[in-house]
C-alpha positions as CSV (number, residue, x, y, z in Angstrom):
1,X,88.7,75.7,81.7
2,X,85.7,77.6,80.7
3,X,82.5,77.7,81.6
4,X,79.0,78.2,80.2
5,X,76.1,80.7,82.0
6,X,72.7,81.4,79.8
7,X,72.7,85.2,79.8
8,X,74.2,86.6,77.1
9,X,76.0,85.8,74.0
10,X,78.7,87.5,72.7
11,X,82.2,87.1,72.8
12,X,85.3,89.4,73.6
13,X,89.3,90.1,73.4
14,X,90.9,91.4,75.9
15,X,94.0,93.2,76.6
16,X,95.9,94.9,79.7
17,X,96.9,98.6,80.1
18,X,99.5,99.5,82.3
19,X,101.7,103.1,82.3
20,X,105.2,103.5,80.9
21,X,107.1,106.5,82.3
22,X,109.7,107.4,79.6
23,X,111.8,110.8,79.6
24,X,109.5,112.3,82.1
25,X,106.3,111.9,80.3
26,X,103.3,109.2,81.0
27,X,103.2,106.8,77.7
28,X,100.6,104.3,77.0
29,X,101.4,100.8,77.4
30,X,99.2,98.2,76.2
31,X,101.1,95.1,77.7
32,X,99.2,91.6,77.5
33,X,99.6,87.9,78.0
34,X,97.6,85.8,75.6
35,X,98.1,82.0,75.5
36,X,96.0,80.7,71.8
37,X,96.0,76.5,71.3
38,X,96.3,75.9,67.5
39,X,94.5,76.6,64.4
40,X,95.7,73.4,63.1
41,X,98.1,70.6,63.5
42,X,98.5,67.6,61.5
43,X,101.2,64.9,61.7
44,X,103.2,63.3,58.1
45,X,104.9,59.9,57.7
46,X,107.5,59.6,55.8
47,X,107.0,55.4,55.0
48,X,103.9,56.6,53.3
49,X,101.7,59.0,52.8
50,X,99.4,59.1,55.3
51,X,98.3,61.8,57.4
52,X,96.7,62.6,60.7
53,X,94.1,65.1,61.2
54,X,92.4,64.1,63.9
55,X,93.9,62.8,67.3
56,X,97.8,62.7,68.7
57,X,100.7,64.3,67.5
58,X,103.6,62.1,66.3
59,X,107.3,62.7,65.8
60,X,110.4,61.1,65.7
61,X,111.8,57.6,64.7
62,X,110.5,54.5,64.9
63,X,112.3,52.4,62.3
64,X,112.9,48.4,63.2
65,X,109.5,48.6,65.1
66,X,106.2,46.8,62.9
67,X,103.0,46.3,63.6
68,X,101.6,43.7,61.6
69,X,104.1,43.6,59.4
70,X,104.1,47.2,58.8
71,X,107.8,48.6,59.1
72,X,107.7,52.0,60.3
73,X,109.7,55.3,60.0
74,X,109.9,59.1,60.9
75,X,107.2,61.1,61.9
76,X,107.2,65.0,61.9
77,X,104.1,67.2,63.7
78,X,103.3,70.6,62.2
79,X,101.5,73.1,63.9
80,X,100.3,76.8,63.5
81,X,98.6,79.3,65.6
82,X,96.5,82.0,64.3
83,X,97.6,85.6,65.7
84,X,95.1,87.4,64.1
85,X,92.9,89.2,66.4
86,X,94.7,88.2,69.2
87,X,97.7,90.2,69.1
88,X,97.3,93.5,67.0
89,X,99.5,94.4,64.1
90,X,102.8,97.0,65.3
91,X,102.7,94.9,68.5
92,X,105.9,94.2,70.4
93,X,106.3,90.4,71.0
94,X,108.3,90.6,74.4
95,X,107.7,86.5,74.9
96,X,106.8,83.4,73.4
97,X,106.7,79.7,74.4
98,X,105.3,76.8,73.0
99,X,104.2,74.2,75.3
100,X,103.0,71.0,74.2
101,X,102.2,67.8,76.7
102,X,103.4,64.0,75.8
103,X,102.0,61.5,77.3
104,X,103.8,58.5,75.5
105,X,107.7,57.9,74.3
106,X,109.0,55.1,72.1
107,X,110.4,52.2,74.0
108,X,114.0,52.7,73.6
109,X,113.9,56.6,74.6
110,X,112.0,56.1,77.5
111,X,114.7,57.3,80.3
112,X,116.9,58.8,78.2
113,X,117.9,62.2,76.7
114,X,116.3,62.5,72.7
115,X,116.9,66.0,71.3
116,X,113.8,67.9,69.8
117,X,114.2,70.8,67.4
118,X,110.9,73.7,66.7
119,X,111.6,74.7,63.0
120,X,109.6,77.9,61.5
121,X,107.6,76.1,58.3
122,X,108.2,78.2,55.2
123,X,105.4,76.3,53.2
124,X,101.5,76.6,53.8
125,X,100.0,72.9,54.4
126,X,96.5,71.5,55.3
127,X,94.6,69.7,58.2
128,X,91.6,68.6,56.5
129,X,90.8,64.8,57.7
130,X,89.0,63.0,60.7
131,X,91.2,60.0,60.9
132,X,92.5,59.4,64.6
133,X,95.4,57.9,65.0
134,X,96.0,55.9,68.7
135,X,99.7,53.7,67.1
136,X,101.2,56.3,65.0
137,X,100.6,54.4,61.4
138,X,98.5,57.2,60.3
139,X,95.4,57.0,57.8
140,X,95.2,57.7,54.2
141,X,95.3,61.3,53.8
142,X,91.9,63.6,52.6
143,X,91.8,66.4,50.0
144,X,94.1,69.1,51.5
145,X,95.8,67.2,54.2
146,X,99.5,67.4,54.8
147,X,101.5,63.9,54.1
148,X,105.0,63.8,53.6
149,X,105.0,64.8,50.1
150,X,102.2,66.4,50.0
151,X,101.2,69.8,51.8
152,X,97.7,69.7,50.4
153,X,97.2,66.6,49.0
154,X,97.0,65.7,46.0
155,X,97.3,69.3,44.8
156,X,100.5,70.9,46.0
157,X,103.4,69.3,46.9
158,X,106.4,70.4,49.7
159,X,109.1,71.9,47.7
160,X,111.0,69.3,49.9
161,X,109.5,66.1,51.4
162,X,109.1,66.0,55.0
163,X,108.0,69.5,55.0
164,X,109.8,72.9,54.1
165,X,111.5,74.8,56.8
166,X,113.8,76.5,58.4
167,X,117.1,74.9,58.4
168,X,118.1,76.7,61.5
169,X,116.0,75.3,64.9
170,X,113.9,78.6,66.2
171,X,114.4,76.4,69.4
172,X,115.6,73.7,70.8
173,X,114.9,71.5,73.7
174,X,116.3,68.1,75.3
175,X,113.5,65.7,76.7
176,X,114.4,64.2,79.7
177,X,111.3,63.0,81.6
178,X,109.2,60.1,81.4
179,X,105.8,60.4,79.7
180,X,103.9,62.0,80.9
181,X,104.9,65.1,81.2
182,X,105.1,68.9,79.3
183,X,107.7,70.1,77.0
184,X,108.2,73.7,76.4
185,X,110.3,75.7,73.7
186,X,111.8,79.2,74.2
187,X,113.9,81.3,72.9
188,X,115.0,84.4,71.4
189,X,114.2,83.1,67.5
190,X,110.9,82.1,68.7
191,X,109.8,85.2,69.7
192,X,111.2,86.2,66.4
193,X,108.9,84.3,64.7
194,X,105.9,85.2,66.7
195,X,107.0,88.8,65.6
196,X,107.1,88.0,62.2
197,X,104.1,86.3,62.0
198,X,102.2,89.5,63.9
199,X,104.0,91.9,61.2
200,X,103.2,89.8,58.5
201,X,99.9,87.2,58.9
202,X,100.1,85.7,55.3
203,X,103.4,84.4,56.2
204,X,102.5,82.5,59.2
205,X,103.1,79.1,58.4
206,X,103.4,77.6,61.9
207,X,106.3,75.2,63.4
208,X,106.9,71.8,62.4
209,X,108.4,70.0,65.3
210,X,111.1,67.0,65.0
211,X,112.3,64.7,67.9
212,X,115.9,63.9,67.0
213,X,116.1,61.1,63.9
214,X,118.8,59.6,64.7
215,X,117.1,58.7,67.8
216,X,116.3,54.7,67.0
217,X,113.2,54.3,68.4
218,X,112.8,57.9,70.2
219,X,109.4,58.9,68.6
220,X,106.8,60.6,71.0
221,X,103.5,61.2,71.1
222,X,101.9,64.2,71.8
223,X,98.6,65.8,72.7
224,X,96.8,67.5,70.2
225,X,94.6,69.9,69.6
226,X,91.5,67.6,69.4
227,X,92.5,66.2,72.8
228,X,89.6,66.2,75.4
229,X,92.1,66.8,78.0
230,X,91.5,70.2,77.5
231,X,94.1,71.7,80.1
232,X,96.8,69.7,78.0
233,X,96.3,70.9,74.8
234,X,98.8,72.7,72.9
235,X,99.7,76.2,74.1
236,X,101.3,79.0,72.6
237,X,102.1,81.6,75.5
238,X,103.0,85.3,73.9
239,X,103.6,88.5,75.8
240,X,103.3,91.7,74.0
241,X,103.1,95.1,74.2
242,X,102.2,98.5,72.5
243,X,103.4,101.6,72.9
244,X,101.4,104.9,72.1
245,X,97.6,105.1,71.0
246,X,95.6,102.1,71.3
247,X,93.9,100.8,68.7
248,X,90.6,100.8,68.4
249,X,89.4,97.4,68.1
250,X,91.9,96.1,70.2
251,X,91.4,99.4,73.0
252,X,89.6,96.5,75.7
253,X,91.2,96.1,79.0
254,X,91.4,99.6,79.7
255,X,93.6,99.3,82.9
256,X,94.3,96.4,85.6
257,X,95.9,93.1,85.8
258,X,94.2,89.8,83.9
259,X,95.3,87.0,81.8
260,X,93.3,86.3,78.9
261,X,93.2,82.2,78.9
262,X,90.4,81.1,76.2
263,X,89.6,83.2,72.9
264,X,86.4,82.9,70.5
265,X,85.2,79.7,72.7
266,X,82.2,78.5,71.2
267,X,79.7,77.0,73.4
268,X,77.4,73.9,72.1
269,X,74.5,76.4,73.1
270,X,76.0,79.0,70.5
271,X,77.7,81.6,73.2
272,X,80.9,82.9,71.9
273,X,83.1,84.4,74.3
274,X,86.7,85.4,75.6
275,X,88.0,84.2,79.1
276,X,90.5,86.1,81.2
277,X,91.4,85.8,84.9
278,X,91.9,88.4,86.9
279,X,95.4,88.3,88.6
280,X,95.5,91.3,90.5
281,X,93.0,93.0,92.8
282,X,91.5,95.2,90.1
283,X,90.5,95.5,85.9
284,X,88.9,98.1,83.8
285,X,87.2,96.3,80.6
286,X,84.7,97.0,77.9
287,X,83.1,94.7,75.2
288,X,83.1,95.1,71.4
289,X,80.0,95.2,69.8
290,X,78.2,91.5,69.6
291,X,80.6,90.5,72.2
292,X,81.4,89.5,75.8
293,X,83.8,89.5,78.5
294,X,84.1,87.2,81.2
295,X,86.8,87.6,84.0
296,X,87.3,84.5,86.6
297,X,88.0,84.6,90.3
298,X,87.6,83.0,93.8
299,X,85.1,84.6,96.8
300,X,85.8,84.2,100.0
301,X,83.9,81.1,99.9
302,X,86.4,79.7,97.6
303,X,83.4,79.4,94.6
304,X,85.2,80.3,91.5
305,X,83.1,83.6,90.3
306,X,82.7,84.4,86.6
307,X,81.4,88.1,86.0
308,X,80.4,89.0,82.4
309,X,79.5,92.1,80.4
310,X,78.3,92.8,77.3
311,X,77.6,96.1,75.4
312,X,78.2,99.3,75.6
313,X,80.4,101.0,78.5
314,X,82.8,100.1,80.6
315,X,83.1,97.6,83.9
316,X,85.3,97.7,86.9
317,X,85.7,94.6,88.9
318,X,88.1,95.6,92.6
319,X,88.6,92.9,94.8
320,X,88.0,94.4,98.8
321,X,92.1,94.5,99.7
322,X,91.4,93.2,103.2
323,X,90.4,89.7,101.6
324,X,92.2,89.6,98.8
325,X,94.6,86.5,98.2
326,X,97.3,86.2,95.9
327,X,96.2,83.2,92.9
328,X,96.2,79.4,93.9
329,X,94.8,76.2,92.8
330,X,90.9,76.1,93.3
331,X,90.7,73.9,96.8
332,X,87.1,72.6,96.2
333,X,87.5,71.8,92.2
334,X,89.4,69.6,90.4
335,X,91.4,72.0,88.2
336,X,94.9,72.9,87.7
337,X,94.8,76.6,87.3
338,X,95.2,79.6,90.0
339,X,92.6,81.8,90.8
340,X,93.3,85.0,93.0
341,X,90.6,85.3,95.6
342,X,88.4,88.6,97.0
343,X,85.2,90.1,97.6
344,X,84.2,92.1,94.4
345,X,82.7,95.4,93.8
346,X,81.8,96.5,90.3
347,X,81.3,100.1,88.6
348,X,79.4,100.1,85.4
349,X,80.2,103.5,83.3
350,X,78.5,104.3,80.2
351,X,75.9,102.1,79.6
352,X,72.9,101.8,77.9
353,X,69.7,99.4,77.3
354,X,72.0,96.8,74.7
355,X,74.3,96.3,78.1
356,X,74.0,93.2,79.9
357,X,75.8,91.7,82.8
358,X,75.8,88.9,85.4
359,X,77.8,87.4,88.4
360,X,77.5,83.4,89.0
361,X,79.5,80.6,90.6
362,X,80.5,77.8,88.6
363,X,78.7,74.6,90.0
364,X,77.4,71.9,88.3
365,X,74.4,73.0,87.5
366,X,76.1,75.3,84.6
367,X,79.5,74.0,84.2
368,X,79.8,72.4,81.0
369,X,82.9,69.9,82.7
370,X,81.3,67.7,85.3
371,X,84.5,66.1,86.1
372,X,85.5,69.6,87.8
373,X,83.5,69.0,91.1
374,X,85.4,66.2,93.5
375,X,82.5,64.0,94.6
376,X,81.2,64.6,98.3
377,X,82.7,68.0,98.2
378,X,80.5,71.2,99.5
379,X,80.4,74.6,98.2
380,X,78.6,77.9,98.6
381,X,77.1,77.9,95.2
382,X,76.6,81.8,95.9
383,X,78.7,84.2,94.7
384,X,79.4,86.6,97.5
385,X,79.5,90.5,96.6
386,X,79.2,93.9,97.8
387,X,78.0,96.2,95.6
388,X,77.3,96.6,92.0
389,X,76.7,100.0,90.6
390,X,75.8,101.7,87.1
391,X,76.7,104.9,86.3
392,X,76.8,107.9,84.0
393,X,74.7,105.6,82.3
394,X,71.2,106.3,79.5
395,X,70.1,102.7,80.9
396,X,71.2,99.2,81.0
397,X,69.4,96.0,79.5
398,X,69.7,93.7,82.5
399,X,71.0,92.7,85.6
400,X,71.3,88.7,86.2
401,X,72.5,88.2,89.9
402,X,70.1,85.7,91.3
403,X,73.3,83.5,92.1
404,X,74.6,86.5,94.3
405,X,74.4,87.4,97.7
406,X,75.1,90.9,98.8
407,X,76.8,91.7,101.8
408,X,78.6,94.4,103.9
409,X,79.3,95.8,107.0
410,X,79.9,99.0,106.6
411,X,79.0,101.6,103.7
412,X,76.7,101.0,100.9
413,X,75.5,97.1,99.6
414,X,73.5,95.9,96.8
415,X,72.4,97.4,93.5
416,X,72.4,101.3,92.7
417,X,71.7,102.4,89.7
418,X,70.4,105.9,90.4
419,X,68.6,107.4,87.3
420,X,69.4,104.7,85.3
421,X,66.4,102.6,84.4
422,X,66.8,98.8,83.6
423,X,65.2,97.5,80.5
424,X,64.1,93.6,81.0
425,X,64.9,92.6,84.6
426,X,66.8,92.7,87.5
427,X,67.4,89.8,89.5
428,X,68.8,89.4,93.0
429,X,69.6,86.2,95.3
430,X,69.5,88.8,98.3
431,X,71.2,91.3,100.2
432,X,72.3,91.1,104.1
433,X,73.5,94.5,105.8
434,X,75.3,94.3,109.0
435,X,77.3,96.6,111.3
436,X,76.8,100.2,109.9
437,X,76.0,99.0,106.0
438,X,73.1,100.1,103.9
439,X,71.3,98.2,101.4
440,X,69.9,99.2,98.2
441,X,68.3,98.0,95.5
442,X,68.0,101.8,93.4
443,X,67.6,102.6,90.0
444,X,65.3,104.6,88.0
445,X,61.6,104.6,87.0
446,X,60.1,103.6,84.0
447,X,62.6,100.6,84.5
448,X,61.3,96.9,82.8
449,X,59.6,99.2,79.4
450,X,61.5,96.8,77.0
451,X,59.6,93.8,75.4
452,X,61.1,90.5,76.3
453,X,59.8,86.6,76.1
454,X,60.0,85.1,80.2
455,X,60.6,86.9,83.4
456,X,60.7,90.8,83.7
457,X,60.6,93.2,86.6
458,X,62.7,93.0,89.7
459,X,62.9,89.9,91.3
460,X,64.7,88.4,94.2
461,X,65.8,84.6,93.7
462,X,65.5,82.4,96.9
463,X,66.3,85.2,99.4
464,X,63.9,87.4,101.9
465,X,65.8,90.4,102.2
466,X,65.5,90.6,105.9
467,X,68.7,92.6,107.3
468,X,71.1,91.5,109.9
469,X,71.1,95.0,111.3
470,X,67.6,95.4,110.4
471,X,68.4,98.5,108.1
472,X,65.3,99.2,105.8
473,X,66.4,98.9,101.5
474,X,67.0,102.4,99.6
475,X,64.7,102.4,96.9
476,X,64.0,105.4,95.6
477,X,66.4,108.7,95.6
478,X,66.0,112.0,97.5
479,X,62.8,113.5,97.3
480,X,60.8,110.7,95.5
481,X,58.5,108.3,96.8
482,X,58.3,106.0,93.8
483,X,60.8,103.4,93.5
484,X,62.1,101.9,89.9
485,X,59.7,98.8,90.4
486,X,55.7,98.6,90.8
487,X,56.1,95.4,91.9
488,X,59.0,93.4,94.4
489,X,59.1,89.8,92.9
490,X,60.0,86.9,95.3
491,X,60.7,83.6,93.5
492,X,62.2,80.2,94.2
493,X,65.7,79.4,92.6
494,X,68.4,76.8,92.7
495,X,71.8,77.5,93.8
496,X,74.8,76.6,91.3
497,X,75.2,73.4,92.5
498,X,71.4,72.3,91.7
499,X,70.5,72.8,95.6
500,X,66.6,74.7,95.3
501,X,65.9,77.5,96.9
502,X,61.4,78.2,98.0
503,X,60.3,80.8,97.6
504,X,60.5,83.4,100.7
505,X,58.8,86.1,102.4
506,X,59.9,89.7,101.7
507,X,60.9,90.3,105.3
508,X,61.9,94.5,104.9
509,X,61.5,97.8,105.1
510,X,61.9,100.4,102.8
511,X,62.9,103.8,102.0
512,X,64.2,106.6,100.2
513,X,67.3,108.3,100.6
514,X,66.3,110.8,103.3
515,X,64.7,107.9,105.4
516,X,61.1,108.2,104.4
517,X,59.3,104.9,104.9
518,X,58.0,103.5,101.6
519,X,55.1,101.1,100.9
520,X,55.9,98.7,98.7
521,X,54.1,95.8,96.9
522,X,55.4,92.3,96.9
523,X,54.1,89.1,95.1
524,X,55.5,85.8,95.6
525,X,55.9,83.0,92.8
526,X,56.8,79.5,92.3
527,X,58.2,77.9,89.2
């Protein structure tokens, strides 16, 4: 599942790089786990020629079953995944499976065994209508749909009705369960295919599926890729890898462990992103141009944390080993996918004043799926982190982390950005230092100089900076006694589950590097 935060909007793809020692010598290896839903899927008939664009998948035989008088027959589901962009060209296709979820089976297969056969589609065809089909009759087919005789109709027809494939199954699988339940394909031809397609685009025509036709009565329905159960949509899973230079557009996850789940999402709002989770205790990523990265985890708090960048540079997230858990189910949402858990730090390199970036919690304040949060259930609705730092950097465009707490006890918390100035704002929930930790909230002056319509300057969101070990804030490097800001903002906020936050007293000191007490001016605001 993916979620929506109002910061940026870009989008990004994302891939893994790992090390390969062959014959003594350290070789690039780009290896990465993408899982796409489709393109397009459609659904033919062969009793007429009607079509499904919108709605379930059908396939398999219902003959000797009418509705209304309406004697029914075979029904075949195409499908086709776009690789494009998503696996680079001279990639190695180590894996592919094809997972699709049924949730219904004809009356006489129910409890038995019906074979279903994934054939590679030789033949372009067309998903063009908004008909959605609930029996399986299907609708009168649009201008380009696929229909049984038909692959656009009523322009170009199959060179064989029913669809032109491969007479050889690229897999084959038995259904055995009751609906519902998930059916997966694998297998060697399959990943053939996947190769195929990657080497050559213009002949990726997709899979057309068939349950068994000799199978009286064994048609199944299946989820689509229209279905608003989201999770059980169509998946195609594919493992690759390359060997030697990455390429450039593709050169993204630069080192680490993630699994990219979501590609060009579109968000009602317009946001256009990529979503991977991060599987291991650290990643290295950077963001094309226009683009953004978001990478999903758990805090200690068990909030699921999205961090996302944008721009130019690079970002590390590393998880703090001594709380880092290996991925389970969410405990406090509703959602079936594994998250590992940690407390993050995060190096930015190589930034610059079109970089943006931002940590949040997903709560229901900015989750686009309300159905995620089990009712009565508490959260945090704070991301909890320990440091975020820019480096080697000419500047960076913003900072949003009001919906972040900084903590530590020991070594350095909080922001530092030392000589880098920030271009519109920088916000902050708060910072806590205990035990032997230092807070900091350091960065550059002539920080906030770019023009921008709202809220500039640095401004902590709901907290009042007061320290548990009553350490005074670094604000300004060795030497100087001017920090990056004129003025410290305070302002109320709401947490990410909609609980506010007043407004609070700046309750700090402040300093420089070498300890010299700083006077610093504070304002505080309500909104």
């Amino acid at each position: 599942m993916i979620y929506f935060h109002t910061f940026t909007l870009h989008r990004v793809l994302l891939y893994i790089l790992s090390c390969l020692i062959i014959w003594g010598f350290s070789v690039p290896l780009i290896a990465v786990t993408v899982i796409l839903e489709p393109a397009k899927d459609n659904t033919i008939f062969s009793e007429n020629n009607n079509s499904n664009g919108l709605g379930f998948l059908f396939s398999g035989n219902t003959q000797g079953r009418t509705i209304n008088g309406t004697l029914f027959g075979s029904r075949r589901a195409l499908i086709q995944f776009n690789l494009t962009g998503s696996v680079p060209i001279g990639a190695v296709i180590e894996s592919a499976s094809l997972s699709v979820f049924y949730d219904r089976r004809g009356p006489i297969s129910e409890g038995t065994e019906v074979d279903t056969f994934l054939h590679r589609l030789l033949q372009d065809w067309g998903e063009t209508g908004d008909s959605e089909v609930i029996l399986g009759m299907g609708e009168p087919p649009q201008p380009g749909d696929a229909t049984w005789r038909f692959s656009f109709f009523d322009s170009e027809n199959w060179s064989i009705p029913g669809g032109n494939y491969e007479n050889n199954p690229s897999a084959t699988q038995v259904v055995t369960e009751v609906a519902p339940a998930l059916l997966t394909w694998n297998s060697p031809t399959l990943v053939s295919d996947v190769q195929g397609w990657s080497d050559n685009p213009e002949e990726n025509f997709g899979w057309i599926f068939i349950v068994d036709e000799s199978a009286f009565g064994g048609a199944i329905r299946f989820l689509s890729r229209e279905s608003s159960q989201v999770d059980n949509r169509p998946k195609l899973t594919i493992e690759y890898s390359t060997n030697g230079e990455p390429m450039v557009e593709q050169d993204l996850i630069l080192e680490g462990s993630v699994i990219v789940v979501g590609e060009a999402i579109v968000h009602p709002s317009g946001n256009i992103f990529n979503q991977v989770l991060l599987t291991g205790q650290n990643v290295k990523l950077r963001a094309r141009e226009n683009q953004i990265t978001r990478v999903s985890f758990m805090d200690e708090n068990e909030d699921i944390v999205q961090v996302e960048f944008s721009g130019n540079g690079t970002f590390t997230v590393n998880l703090d080993p001594t709380t880092f858990l290996p991925p389970v189910l969410p405990p406090r949402y509703n959602q079936a996918v594994e998250y590992v858990t940690g407390k993050p730090s995060v190096v930015i390199d190589g930034a610059d004043f079109n970089t943006f970036f931002s940590i949040f919690t997903v709560g229901t304040i900015n989750a686009v799926n309300q159905a995620l949060f089990p009712e009565g259930q508490t959260y945090d609705a704070q991301a909890d982190v320990t440091l975020v730092e820019v480096i080697n950097s000419t500047g960076i465009g913003g900072l949003q982390l009001s919906n972040t707490i900084f903590s530590s006890t020991t070594g350095r918390t909080g922001v530092i950005a030392e000589g880098v100035p920030i271009g519109v704002r920088l916000t902050v929930g708060d910072i806590d230092a205990s035990g032997d930790a230092i807070p900091h909230l350091l960065f550059a002056t002539g920080s906030f100089s770019l023009p921008t319509v709202g809220n500039s300057g640095l401004r902590i969101t709901g907290g009042d900076l007061m320290q548990t070990n009553g350490a005074s804030i670094v604000v300004a490097p060795s030497g100087s006694t001017t920090p990056g800001f004129e003025t410290l903002i305070s302002q109320n906020n709401f947490k990410s589950d909609n609980t506010p936050q007043p407004t609070q007293s700046i309750n700090s000191t402040f300093v420089n590097t070498d300890g010299t007490v700083l006077s610093i001016a504070t304002e505080e605001i309500t909104f």
